[in-house]
C-alpha positions as CSV (number, residue, x, y, z in Angstrom):
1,X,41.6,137.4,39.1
2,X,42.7,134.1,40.6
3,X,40.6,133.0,43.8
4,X,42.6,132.0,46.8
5,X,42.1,128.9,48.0
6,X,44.3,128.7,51.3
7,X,43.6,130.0,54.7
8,X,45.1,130.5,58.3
9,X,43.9,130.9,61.5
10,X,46.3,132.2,64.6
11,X,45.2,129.9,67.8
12,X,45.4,132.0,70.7
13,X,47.5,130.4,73.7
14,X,44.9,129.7,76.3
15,X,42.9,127.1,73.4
16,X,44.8,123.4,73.0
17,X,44.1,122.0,69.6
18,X,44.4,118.3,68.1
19,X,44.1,117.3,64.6
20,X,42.9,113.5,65.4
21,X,41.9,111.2,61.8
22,X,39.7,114.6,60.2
23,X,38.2,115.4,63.7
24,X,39.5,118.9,65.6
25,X,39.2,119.2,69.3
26,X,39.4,122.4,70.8
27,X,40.0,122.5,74.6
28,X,40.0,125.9,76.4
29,X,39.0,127.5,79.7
30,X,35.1,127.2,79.1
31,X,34.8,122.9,77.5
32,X,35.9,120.9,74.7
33,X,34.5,121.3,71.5
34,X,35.3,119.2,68.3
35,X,34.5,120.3,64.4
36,X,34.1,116.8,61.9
37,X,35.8,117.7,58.4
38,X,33.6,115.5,56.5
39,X,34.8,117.2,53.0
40,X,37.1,115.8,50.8
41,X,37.6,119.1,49.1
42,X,38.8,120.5,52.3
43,X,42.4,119.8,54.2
44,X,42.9,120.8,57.3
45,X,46.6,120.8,58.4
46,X,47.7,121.9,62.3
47,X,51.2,123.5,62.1
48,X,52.5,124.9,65.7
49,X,49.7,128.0,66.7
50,X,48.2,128.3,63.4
51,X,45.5,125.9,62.1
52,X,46.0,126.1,57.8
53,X,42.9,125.1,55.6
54,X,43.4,123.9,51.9
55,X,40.8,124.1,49.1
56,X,41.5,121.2,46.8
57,X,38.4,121.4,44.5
58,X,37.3,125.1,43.3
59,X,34.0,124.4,42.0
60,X,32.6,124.8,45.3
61,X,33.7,126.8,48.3
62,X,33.7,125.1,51.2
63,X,36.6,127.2,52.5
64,X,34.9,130.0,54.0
65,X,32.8,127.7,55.6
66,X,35.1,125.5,57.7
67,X,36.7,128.6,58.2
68,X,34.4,130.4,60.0
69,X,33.6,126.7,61.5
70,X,36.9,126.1,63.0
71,X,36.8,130.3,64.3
72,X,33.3,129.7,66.3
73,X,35.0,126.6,67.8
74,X,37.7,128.7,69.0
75,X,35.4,131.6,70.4
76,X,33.1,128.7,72.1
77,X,36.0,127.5,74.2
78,X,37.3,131.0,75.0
79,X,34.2,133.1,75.6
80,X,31.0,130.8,74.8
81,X,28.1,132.0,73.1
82,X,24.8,133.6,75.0
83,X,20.8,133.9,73.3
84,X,18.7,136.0,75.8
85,X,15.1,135.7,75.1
86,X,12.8,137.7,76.3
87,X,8.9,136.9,77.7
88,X,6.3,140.2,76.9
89,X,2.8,139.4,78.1
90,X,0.5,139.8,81.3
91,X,1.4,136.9,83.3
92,X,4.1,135.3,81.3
93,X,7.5,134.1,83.8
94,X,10.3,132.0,83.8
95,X,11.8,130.0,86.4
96,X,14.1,127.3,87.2
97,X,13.7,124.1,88.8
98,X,16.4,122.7,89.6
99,X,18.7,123.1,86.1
100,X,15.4,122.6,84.1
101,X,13.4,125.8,82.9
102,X,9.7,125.9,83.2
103,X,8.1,128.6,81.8
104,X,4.4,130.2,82.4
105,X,3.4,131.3,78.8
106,X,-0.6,131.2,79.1
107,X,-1.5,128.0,78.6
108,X,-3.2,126.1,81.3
109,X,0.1,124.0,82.6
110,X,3.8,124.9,82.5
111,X,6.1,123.6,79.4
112,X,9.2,122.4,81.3
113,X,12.6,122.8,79.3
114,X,14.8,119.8,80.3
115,X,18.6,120.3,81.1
116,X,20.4,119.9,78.2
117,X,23.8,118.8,78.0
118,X,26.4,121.5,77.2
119,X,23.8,124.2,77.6
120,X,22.9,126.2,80.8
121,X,19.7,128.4,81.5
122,X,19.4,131.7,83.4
123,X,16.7,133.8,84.0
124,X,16.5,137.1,85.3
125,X,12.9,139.5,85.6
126,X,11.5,137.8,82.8
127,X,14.3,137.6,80.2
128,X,16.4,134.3,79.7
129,X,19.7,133.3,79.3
130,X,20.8,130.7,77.1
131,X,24.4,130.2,77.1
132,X,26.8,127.3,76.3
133,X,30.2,126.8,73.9
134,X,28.6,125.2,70.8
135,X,26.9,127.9,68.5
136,X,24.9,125.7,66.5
137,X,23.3,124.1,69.9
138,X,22.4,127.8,71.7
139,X,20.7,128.9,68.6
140,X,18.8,125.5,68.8
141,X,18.0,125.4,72.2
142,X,16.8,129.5,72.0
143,X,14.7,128.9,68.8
144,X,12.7,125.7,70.6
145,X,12.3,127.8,73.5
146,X,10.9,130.9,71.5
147,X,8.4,128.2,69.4
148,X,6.8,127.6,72.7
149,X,5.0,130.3,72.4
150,X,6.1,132.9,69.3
151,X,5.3,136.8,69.1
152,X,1.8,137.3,68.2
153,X,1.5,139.9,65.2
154,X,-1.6,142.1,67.0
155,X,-0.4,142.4,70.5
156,X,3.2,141.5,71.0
157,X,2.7,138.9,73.2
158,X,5.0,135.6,73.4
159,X,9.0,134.8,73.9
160,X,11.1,137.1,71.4
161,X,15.0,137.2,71.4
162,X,16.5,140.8,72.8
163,X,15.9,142.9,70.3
164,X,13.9,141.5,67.6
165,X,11.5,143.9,66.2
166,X,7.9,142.2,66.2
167,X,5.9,143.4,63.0
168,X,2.2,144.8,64.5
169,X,-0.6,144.2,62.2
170,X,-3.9,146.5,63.0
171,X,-7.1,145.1,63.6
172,X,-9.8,144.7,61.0
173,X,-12.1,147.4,60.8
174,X,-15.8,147.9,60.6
175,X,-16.7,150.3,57.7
């Protein structure tokens, strides 16, 4: 059974895309967003609306990869990616000042999130919003954010994405 070692991708019409020395920039309706091909096995070729990726080397395969690289790209600069966190414990908020985040978490001063550049912040009741067009950089921004102060294993407490099931241990008991 002989792998394949060619792919395509269909740009839809509202995304511009340049092929500019191994660098794709994406430009749609929500940024710019540009994908380094750093690999030699890899050859990325822009023909009309369709983007074509060439496996040179089979031994490893980096084609998958830059293709799911190049179709996050495109989704960034149509729809963006969102991380909602959300805050469980008595007392524990979210705010905003300004564009920077400061959040109440128990300890005895606030931990202030700065602004950072291509990402925005939202909160609502005590869940937040992490949004922005680069995936790698939302999952970054949502995973320092949740180190602040993780999910406790005996009472639930801390910061938590939407949805994650926290693991409850039971106390020790006296025999």
């Amino acid at each position: 059974m002989a792998k394949n070692f060619e792919k395509t991708i269909q740009i839809p019409s509202q995304v511009k895309v340049s092929l500019d020395t191994g660098t794709l920039i994406f430009v749609g309706p929500k940024g710019t967003n540009k994908l380094d091909v750093l690999r030699e096995e890899v050859v990325v070729e822009l023909l009309g609306d369709t983007i074509k990726i060439l496996q040179t080397n089979q031994k490893r395969d980096y084609l998958n990869l830059y293709y799911r690289l190049i179709l996050n790209c495109i989704q960034g600069v149509t729809e963006g990616f969102t991380k909602s966190l959300e805050l469980v414990g008595v007392g524990y908020k979210a705010s905003m000042n300004g564009q920077n985040l400061v959040l109440n978490v128990g300890y005895s001063h606030p931990v202030v999130i700065n602004k950072i550049e291509g990402i925005d912040f939202a909160v609502t009741d005590n869940t937040i919003h992490v949004s922005g067009i680069d995936k790698v950089k939302v999952g970054d921004v949502a995973a320092k954010i949740r180190s602040v102060r993780p999910p406790e294993p005996y009472k639930g407490k801390g910061i938590r994405y939407k949805g994650e099931q926290v693991y409850r241990k039971e106390y020790k008991s006296l025999k």
